[in-house]
N, C-alpha and C positions, 0 to 999 in steps of 0.2 A: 362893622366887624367882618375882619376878611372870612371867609367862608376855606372849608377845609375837608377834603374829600378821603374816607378810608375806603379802602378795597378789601374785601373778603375772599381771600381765594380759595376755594373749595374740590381739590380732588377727587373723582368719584370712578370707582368701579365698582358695576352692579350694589346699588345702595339703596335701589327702590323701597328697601323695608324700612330705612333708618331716616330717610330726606325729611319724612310728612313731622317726623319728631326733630329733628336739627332747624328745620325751616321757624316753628313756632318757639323753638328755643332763640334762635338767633335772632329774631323781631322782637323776642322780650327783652332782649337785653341790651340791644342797639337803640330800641325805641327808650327807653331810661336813660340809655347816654346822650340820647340827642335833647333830651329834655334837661339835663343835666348841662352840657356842652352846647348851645344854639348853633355854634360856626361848625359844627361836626355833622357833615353828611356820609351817606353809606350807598357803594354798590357792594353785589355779591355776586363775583367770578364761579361759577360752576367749571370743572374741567371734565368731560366725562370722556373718562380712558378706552373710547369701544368696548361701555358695558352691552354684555347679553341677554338684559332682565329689561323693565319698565323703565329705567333710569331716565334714557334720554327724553322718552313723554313728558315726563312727568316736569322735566326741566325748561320743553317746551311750556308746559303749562305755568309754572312759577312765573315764568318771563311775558307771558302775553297777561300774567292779572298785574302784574309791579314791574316797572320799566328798570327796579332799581335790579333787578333779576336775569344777570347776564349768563350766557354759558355758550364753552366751545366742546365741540364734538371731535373728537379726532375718529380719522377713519379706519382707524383700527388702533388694539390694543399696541401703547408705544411705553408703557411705564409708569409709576409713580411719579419717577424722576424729571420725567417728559411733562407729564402734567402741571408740576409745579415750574416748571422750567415757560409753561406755555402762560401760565396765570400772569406773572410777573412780565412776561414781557407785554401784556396785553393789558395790564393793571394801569388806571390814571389816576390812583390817589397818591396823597402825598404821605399818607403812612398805608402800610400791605401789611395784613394779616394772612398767615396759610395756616388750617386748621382741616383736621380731617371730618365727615361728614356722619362717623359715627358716634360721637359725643365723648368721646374719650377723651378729647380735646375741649373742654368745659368752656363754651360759650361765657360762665359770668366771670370767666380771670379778664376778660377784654376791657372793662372800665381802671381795673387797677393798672392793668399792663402798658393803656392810654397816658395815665397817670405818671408813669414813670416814663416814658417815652417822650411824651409831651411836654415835659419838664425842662428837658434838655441835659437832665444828666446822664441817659441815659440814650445807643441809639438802636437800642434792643431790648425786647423784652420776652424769655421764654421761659419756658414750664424743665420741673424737673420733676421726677417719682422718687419718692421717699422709702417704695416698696415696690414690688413685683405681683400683689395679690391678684389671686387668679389666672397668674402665668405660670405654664408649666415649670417645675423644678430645671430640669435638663435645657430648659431654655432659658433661663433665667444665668446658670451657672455660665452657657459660653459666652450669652450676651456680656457680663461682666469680663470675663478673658478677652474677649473681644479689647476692649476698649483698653485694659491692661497692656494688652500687646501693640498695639497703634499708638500707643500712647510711650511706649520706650523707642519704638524704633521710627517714628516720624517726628519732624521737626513743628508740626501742627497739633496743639495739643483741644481733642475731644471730651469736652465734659461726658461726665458718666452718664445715660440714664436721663438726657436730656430726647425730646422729642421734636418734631417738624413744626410744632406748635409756634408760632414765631410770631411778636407785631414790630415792623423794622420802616425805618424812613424811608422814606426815597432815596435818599444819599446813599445808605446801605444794601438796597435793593440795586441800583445801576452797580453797583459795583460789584455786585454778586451776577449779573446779567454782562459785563466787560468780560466776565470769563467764561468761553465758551468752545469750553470742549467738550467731543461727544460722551464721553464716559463720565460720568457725573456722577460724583456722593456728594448731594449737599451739605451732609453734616459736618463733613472738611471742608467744605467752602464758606459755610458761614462762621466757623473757627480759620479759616486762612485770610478771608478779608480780614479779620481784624473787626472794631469799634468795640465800644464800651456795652457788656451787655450783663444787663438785670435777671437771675435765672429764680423762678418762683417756687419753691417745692410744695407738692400736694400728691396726694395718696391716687396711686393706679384705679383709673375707672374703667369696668365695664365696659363692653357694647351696649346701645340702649334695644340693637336691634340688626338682623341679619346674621352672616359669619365674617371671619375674617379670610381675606386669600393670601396672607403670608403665613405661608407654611414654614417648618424648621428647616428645608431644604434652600426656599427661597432667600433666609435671610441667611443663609449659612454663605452663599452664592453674593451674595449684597456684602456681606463683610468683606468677601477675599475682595472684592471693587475698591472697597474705600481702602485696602491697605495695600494694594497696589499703585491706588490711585494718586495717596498721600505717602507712598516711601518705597523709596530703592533697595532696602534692607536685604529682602527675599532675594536680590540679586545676589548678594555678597556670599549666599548659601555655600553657591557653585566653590567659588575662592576657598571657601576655608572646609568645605570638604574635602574638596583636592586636596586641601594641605595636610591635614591630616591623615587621610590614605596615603600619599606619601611619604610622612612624617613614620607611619608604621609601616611600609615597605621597608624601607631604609632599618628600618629597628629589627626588623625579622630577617633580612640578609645578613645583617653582621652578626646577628646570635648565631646565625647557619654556619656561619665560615669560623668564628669565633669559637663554639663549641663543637666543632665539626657533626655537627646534626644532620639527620638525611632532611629528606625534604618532607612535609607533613602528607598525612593519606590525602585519598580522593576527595572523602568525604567534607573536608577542613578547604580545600581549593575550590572543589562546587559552592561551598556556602560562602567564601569570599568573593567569587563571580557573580554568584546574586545579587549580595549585599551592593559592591559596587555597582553595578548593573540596573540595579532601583536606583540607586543614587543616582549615579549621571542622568535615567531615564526623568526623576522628578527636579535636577535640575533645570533639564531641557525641558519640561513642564513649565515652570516660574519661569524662566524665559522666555518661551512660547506666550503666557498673558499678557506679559509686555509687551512683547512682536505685534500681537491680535490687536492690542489697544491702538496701538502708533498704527496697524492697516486698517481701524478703521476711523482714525482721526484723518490720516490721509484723503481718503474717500470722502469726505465732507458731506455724508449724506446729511437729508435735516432731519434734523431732531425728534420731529412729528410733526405728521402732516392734518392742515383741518379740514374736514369733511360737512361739518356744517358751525354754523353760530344763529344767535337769537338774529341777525338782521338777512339770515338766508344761507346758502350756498353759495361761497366765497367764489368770484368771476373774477380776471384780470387783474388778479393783483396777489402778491406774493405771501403763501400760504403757512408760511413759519419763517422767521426771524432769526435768522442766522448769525450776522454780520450787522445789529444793531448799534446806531454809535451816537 
C-alpha cells in the first residue's frame, strides 16, 4: 500500500496560550485517521510569524519530543500571508492542510474534508460560517460588503464567509505557489487558480484561548489589498468622475449664457473647489495603491526571511523561495 503524506501547516502569532490545546486536539484527530486510513501519514508545519510571547520555545519543544513536529521561525513579523505563503512552499505532502492554531479552525472537519479530497471529486475542501456568533455587529456588516463589492467589480468570484481553513492537493498547492507576487490575498488566489472545491458550513467558533491581533483596522486594510489586488475597478473612478464634473460644467455655463445669470457667490465656487479638490486628491490616492504595488513587485524583495527551523539556523543555502519551479 503506497504510503501518503499530509502536511499541516500551522501559522502562529504569539499563540502560546492556545498551542498546548490545538497540539492535543490535532493528535486526536490525525491519530483516528491514521487508524482509520493505514497509508496516511502526518507532519505538522508550525510557521511562527516573529511571535513576542513563548511561541517559539514551546515549538522548539513539540519538535524535539515528535519528529513529526516541524517549524520555521521567521525573523521577524512578515504577515499571515508570509506565513502561509512559507508553509506551502516548504510542505512535502501530497495533500496540505492550513488551519489556524487557535481552534476556530476545528481540527475534526479533517477526516471528512480527507474524505472528499481523497475521492477525487473533489481537489478542495474548505469551511464555510453559517453565522458570525460572537463577531462584533459593525464587523460583521463590512465583512459582508466586503465581499458584495469584490465580487461586482472583479472577474474572480469569492465565496462569502469562507476562511483559510483549506485541505488541497498538491496539484493545487503548486499552482497557487506558480504565482508569486508580493502582494498576496490568498482568498483570490485560491478562487483565481480555479479546481473543483467542496465548501462545508458550520457554525462560528470561538478562541479556545489567548486574543485575536486582527483588529477592525487591520482587516479594513486587508480588504482594500484583495480588491486592488483582484480588480482594476477603483481605477475607472478617476474616468467617470471627470466626466461627470465635466458633464455639469458644461450644464452650468449654458444655463449662465442661456438665462443670462451672473455667476453664483463665493460661497457655491469655494465649495465646488473642495469637492473637486478631494476628488482628484482620492483619485490620485487609488492610483497611488496601484503605483506602491507595481514599486514593490518591482523590488523583488522576499517574501520573508527564516531566522531559524527545527534542523538549526539556516547556513548557505537560500532562505525563502522566491522563484520555485
Amino acid at each position: 500500500m503506497e504510503k501518503e503524506l499530509l502536511t499541516v501547516i500551522v501559522p502562529c502569532y504569539n499563540e502560546q496560550e492556545v498551542l498546548p490545546f490545538f497540539r492535543k486536539e490535532i493528535l486526536l484527530v490525525t491519530e483516528k485517521m491514521a487508524k482509520e486510513h493505514p497509508c496516511l501519514e502526518f507532519e505538522f508545519l508550525f510557521i511562527d510569524d516573529g511571535s513576542k510571547d513563548g511561541t517559539l520555545d514551546i515549538l522548539r519543544k513539540y519538535s524535539a519530543e515528535d519528529s513529526r513536529f516541524r517549524y520555521i521561525s521567521f525573523s521577524r513579523n512578515f504577515g499571515k500571508e508570509a506565513g502561509m505563503l512559507a508553509g506551502m512552499e516548504h510542505s512535502n505532502g501530497d495533500y496540505v492542510v492550513i488551519m489556524d492554531a487557535d481552534l476556530q479552525h476545528p481540527p475534526a472537519f479533517l477526516p471528512q474534508m480527507y474524505e472528499y479530497v481523497s475521492s477525487g471529486e473533489y481537489d478542495c475542501a474548505s469551511t464555510k460560517r453559517t453565522s458570525r456568533k460572537g463577531e462584533p455587529k459593525l464587523l460583521s456588516f463590512f465583512s459582508k460588503s466586503f465581499y458584495k463589492v469584490i465580487n461586482k467589480i472583479s472577474q474572480t468570484h469569492i465565496e462569502e464567509s469562507t476562511s483559510d481553513f483549506r485541505f488541497m492537493t498538491r496539484q493545487m498547492v503548486d499552482a497557487i505557489l506558480s504565482m508569486q507576487e508580493y502582494n498576496r490575498f490568498s482568498k483570490g488566489i485560491f478562487s483565481w487558480v480555479g479546481f473543483r472545491t467542496k465548501y462545508i458550513e458550520y457554525e462560528n467558533v470561538e478562541r479556545a484561548a489567548g486574543t485575536t491581533t486582527w483588529s477592525f483596522w487591520k482587516l479594513l486594510l486587508y480588504s482594500f489589498e484583495g480588491i486592488t489586488a483582484f480588480s482594476t475597478a477603483p481605477l475607472y473612478l478617476a474616468v467617470i468622475m471627470g466626466l461627470v464634473f465635466l458633464v455639469l460644467a458644461i450644464a452650468m455655463a449654458v444655463k449662465t449664457l442661456i438665462c443670462g445669470e451672473e455667476m453664483w457667490g463665493t460661497p457655491l465656487i469655494v465649495t465646488l473647489v473642495c469637492l473637486i479638490g478631494g476628488i482628484q486628491l482620492f483619485c490620485m490616492g487609488v492610483m497611488g495603491q496601484y503605483l506602491a504595488k507595481t514599486y514593490m513587485e518591482v523590488k523583488d524583495r522576499p517574501k520573508y526571511i527564516i531566522g531559524e527551523t527545527e534542523r538549526g539556523t539556516p547556513r548557505g543555502e537560500s532562505q525563502t523561495r522566491r522563484n520555485k519551479s
